[in-house]
N, C-alpha and C positions, 0 to 999 in steps of 0.2 A: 790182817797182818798176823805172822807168827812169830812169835821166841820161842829160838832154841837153844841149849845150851846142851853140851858136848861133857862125857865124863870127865875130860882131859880141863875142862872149864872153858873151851870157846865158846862164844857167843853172837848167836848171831840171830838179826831179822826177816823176814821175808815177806815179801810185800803182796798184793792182791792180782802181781804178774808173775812170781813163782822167780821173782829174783832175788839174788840172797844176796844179802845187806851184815858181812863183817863188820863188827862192833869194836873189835881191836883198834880199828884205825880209824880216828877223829873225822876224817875226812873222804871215807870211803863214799864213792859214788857208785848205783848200779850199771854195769854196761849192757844191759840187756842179755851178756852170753854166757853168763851164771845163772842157771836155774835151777830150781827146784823139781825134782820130778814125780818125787815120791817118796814111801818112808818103805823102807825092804826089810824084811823079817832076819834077823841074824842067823838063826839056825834052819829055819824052813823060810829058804830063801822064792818057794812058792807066793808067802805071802808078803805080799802089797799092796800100800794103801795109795793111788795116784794121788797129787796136789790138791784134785778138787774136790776130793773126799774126806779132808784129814779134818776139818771144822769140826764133820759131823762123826768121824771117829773116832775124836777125842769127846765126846760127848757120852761114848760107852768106857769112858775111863778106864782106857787100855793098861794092860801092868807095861810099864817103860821098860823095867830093871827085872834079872833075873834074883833068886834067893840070893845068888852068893855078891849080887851086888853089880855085875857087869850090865850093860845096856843089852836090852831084845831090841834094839830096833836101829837100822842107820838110812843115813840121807842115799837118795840115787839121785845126783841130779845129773844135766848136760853142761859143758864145760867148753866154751868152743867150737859146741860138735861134736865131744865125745862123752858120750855115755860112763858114769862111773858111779858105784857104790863106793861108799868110804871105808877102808879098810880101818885093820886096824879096833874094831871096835868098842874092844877094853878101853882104851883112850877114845875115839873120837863117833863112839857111837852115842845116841840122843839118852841124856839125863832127864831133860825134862824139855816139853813142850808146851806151848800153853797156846790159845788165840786171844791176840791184845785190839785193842782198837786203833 
């Protein structure tokens, strides 16, 4: 499982199916149609890291954050079906990552 937290301060889970688990809400359940896809480079939007890679990419203790403090890095996941990176990524790109158990 992973934690992630958002510049903006959202927080959220993600379990060992690449579902992502809101922490805002007491009671959030996965539906299976939120997933996790991957983590996309903000400026070289070439690079990405797929879900079943990011364990072992954070083990080269990636820089998260640019100098001036913005995130390098945001979520892609599927949504329903549809493919989306998180815009935005001054507020809602990745502060910190970590793999919990």
């Amino acid at each position: 499982m992973f934690y992630i937290c958002t510049k903006y301060g959202d927080q959220y889970h993600v379990n060992d199916k690449g579902e992502i688990i809101r922490l805002d809400q007491k009671d959030f359940k996965p539906s299976g149609s939120w997933l996790l896809l991957g983590l996309r480079h903000t400026t070289c939007t070439q690079s990405f890291v797929p879900f079943d890679k990011i364990k072992h990419w954070l083990t080269s203790k990636p820089e998260l954050l640019f100098k001036n403090g913005n995130p390098q890095w945001a979520i892609e996941d599927l949504d329903y079906g549809i493919r989306r990176t998180w815009g935005n990524t001054e507020y809602h790109g990745i502060a910190s990552i970590c793999f919990i158990d």
